[in-house]
N, C-alpha and C positions, 0 to 999 in steps of 0.2 A: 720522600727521604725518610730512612726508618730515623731511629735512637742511634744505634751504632753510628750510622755517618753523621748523622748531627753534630756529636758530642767529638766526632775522632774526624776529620776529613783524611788524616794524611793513613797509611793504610800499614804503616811501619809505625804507628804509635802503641806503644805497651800497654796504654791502658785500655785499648781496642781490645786487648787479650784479657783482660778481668773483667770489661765487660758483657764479653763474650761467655767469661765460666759465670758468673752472674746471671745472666739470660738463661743457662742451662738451670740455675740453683733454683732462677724464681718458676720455672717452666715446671720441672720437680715438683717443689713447692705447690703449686696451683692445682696440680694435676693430683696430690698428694689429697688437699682440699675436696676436689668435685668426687675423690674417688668413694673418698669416705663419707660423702653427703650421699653418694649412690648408694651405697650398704645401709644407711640409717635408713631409707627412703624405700626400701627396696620390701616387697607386700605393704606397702603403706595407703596403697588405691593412688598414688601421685607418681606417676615416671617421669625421671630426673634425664634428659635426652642430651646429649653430646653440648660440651662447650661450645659458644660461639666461637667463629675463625681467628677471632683478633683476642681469644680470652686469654692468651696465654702470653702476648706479644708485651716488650718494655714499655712501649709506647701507649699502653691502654693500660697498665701498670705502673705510671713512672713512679707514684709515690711509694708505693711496694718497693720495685727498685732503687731509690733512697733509702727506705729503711733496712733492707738486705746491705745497701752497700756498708752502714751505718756496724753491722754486724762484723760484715769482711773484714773492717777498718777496728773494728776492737779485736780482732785474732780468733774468734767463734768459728768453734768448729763447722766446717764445711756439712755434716750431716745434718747438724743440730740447726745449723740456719735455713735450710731448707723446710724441718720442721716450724720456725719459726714463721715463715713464710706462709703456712700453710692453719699457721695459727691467728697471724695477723688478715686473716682470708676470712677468718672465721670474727674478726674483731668490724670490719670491714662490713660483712655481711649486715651485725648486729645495727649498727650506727647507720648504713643504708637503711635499711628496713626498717628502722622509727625514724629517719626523716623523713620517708614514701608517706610512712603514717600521718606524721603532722602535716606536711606539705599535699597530703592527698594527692598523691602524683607513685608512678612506678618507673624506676631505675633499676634493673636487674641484677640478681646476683646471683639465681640460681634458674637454667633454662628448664622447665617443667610444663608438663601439658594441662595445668591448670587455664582453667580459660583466661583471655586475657583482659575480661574487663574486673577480674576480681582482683583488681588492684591491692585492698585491705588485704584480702587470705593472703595474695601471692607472700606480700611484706609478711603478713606471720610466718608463714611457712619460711621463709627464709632466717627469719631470727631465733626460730624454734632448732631447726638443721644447723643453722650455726653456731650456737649451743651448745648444740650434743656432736658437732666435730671437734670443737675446741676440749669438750672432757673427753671424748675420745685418742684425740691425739697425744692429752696430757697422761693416759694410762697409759699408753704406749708408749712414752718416754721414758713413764715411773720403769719398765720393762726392760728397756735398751741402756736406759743410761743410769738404771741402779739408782734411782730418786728414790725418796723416802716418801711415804703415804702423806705427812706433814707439808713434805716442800709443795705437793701437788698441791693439797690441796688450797695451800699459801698463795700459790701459782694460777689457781684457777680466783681466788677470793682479789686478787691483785689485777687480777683481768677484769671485774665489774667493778671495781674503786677505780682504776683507770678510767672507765666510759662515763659512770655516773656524776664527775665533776662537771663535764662537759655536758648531760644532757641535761642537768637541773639546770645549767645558763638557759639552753636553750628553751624549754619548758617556762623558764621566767616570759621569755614572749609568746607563748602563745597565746591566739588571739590577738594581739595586738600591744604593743606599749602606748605609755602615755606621756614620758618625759623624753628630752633631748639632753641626753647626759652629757658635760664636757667629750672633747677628743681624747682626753689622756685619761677622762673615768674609764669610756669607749675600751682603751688602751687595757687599764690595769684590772677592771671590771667584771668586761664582758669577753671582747676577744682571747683575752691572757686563759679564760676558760672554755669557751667556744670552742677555739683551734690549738690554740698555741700548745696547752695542755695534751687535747684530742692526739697532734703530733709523737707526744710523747709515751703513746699508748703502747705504739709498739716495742716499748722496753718494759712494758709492767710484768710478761711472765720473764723474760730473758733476765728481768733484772732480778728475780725471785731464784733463779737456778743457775747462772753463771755469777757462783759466788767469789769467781774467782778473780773481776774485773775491777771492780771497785773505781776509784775516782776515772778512768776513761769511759766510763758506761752514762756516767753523769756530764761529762764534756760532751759529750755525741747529741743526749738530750737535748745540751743547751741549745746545740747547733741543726737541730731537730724544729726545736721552740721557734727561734731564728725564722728559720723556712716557713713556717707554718704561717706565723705572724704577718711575713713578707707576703704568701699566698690570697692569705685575709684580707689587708690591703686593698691589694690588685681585684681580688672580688668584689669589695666594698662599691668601686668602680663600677663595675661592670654590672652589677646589679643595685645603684642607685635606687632608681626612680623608681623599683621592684618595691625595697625596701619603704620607701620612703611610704609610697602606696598600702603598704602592706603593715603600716606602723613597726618595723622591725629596727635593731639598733644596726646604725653604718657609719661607719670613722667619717669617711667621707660627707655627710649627710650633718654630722655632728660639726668639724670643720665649717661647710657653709654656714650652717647658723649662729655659732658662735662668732664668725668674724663679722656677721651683718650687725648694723648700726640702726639702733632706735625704731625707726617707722619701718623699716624693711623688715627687720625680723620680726616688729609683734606682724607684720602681714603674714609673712611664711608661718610663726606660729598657731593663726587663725585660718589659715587653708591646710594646714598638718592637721588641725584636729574635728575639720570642718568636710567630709568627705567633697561633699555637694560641688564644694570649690576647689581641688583636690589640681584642676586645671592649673592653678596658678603654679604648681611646681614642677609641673612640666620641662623641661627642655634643661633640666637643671648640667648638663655637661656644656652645655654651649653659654650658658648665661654665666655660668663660675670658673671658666677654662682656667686660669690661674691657678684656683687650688685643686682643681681634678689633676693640672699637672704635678702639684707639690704633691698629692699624697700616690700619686703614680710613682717618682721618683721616689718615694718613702719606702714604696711595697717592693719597689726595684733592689734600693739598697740593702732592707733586710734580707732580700732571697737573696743575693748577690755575696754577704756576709754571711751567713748561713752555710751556703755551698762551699764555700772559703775553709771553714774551718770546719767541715763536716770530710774534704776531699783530702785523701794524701801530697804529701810535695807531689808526688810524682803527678799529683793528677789534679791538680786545681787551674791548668791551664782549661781544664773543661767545666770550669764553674761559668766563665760567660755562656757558653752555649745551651750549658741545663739552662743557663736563668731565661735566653732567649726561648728555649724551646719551651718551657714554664710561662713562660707569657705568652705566649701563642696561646697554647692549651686553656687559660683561663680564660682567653679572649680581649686583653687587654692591652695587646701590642699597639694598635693604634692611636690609643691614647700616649702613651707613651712616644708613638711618633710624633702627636701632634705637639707634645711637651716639646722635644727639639727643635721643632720648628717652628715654633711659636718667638 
């Protein structure tokens, strides 16, 4: 089942119809993205070869497609969000491409005949290209829509203040952490710049050039923020015993230890910092079910609240479904069943 029937089953729903010019903005949008990573790329000794089949689709987009909807819903013009799109492509790219780095691993964002064990290049190559699509795109705005040299280049300085709150959190662990910060440090610490901020990326050039928004551009954020945090959560979950392994901070992970008592938790603190025995926190979703459920239901109700006031009247009947279909996709639904049935 794609996105469209997800979010709309009945086939007479209207906002089936703005999802619909939506899919066409971000399709635009994307295509807008690879065409102009083709031309920067083009005698470069690197060929840039056709999108994957599903590159283009909502469904392998959806957070794109929140933040396009996020634009619809502030009254942005239809061309300019499309360049938006295509800018947030190029934001996307950068934040992949230093997580490949840290995380030593490749998640794609640009299909090229680099070989494929060059993991590292591929990731620069893609943060390099998406760079220079994002000041490309912003000259061509300065062109079309009569921006001043100043707003650009305001517009392009607001697009690495956006990313860089988010990657010094993340940089704080690498390698490893050493503490178990409160759940509500966790909160206002680390995720609040992780994600939640991350979220809010794709307003830092929109919010530099559509001077004309003002306090709804800041509502959408919040509602932006919301999602993200909600997202987080539900991650937290799913990538536990990763985390836990890997000394990295988890809401989840914070919770358990904080609620243990006395001789439980200095144990878990002495196999945290103790690889060798590392065993002992194992199976940690079945031995804590209780609060794997409460902060399932946590990540539930922010996305849930989020979408709420991120969606028009007309269309918040589709806030369950995004949030069902958001749970799928992070991988998290299970637990969450096992929450109600418990």
């Amino acid at each position: 089942m794609g996105l469209l029937e997800a979010i709309g089953q009945s086939t007479d729903d209207p906002a089936r119809e703005t999802f619909r010019t939506l899919a066409a903005e971000l399709e635009s949008g994307l295509t807008l993205y690879w065409k102009t990573a083709g031309k920067i790329l083009d005698n470069s000794g690197i060929v840039l070869h056709p999108p994957p089949p599903d590159y283009l689709s909502m469904e392998k987009n959806i957070f794109s497609t929140l933040f396009l909807y996020a634009y619809y819903a502030a009254g942005i013009d239809p061309d300019r969000r499309v360049v938006y799109v295509a800018v947030n492509q190029c934001l996307r790219g950068m934040v992949t491409g230093c997580d490949n780095i840290l995380d030593d691993e490749y998640k794609q964002t640009l299909a090229t005949d680099l070989p494929s064990r060059a993991v590292r290049f591929r990731s620069v190559v893609d943060i390099m290209v998406s760079d220079r699509v994002l000041f490309a795109l912003l000259l061509e705005m300065a062109t079309t829509a009569s921006l001043t040299d100043s707003l650009i280049r305001e517009a392009s300085a607001a697009s690495l203040r956006a990313l860089t709150r988010s990657g010094a959190q993340e940089a704080s662990e690498e390698g490893g952490v050493g503490d178990i910060p409160t759940p509500e440090r966790v909160l206002r610490d680390i995720h609040h710049y992780k994600t939640g901020l991350l979220f809010q990326c794709p307003w830092a050039v929109p919010g530099v050039i559509e001077t004309g928004l003002g306090q709804p551009a800041n509502k959408f954020q919040d509602h932006l923020y919301r999602i993200g945090m909600g997202c987080q959560l539900l991650d937290d979950i799913v990538d536990l015993e990763a985390d836990v392994r890997e000394r990295r901070y988890n809401y989840a992970w914070s919770k358990i230890f904080h609620s243990a008592e006395g001789h439980l938790r200095s144990e878990m603190q002495a196999a945290y910092h103790q690889p060798a025995t590392g065993q002992r926190l194992s199976n940690l979703h079945e031995t804590f079910p209780r609060i794997i459920a409460a902060v399932a239901a946590e990540g539930q109700h922010q996305l849930e609240e989020g979408l709420q006031g991120l969606l028009r009247e007309g269309h918040r009947h589709l806030a369950a479904p995004l949030t069902s279909f958001l749970i799928r996709r992070i991988g998290a639904d299970h637990f969450l069943q096992r929450a109600t049935t418990a």
